[in-house]
N, C-alpha and C positions, 0 to 999 in steps of 0.2 A: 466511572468504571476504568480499570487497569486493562488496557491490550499488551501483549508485550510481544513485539516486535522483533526481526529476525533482518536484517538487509543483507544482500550478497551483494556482488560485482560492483556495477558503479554507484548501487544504490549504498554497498556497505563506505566505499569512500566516503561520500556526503553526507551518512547519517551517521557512524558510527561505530554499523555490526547490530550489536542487541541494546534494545530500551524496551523500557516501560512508558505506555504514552496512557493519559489521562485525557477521558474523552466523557464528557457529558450522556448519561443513559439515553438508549433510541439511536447513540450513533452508529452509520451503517457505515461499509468499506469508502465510500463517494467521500465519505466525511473525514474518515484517518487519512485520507489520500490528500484532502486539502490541509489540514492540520499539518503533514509533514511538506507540504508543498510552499509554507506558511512561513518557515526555516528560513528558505534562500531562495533566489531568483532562478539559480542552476537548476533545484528540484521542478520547479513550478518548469521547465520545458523537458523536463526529463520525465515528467509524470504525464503532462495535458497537453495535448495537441492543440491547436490555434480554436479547435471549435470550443474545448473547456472539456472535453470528454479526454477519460484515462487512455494511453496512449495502445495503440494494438499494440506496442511491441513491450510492453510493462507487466508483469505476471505476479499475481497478488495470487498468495493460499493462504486460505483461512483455517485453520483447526486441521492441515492437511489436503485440502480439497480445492479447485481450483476455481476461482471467485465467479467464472462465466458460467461453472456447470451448476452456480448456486443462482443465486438472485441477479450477477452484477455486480454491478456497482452500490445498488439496493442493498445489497446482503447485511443481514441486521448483524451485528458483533454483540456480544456479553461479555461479561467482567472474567478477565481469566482468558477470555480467546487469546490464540496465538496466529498472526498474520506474518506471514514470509512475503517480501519482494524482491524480484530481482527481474532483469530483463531475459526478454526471451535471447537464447540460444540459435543463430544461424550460420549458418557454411555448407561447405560440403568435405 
């Protein structure tokens, strides 16, 4: 199945901007997170923290929606979904 892909900030650096990623049916967000993590050494601590779990400060939306109000990291994807990353926003 085709997701196609959105990166911003430092995620659009290392990835790109937009792709099309090709992902085995049944893959869920846990899974395109490894797949792009898979690239470079850079992504793999820019995505997972030391335990292997997606980072709190990494903001995945799926089809518009933010991946924690869904499943997680679980959250199943389809063919045609559109997933945004980019890191959370902090200051004041």
């Amino acid at each position: 199945m085709i997701i196609r892909l959105k990166a911003f900030a430092r995620f659009r650096d290392l990835l790109g901007g937009e792709m099309e990623v090709d992902l085995p049916e049944g893959s869920n967000v846990f899974d395109l997170m490894k797949s792009l993590a898979s690239r470079s050494s850079d992504l793999i601590d820019q995505i997972f923290d030391a335990s292997g779990k997606i980072r709190e400060d990494v903001n995945v939306m799926v089809n518009g929606r933010h991946f924690e109000s869904l499943k997680g990291p679980e959250t199943a994807l389809a063919d045609g979904d559109e997933v945004a990353i980019f890191p959370a926003v902090v200051g004041g």
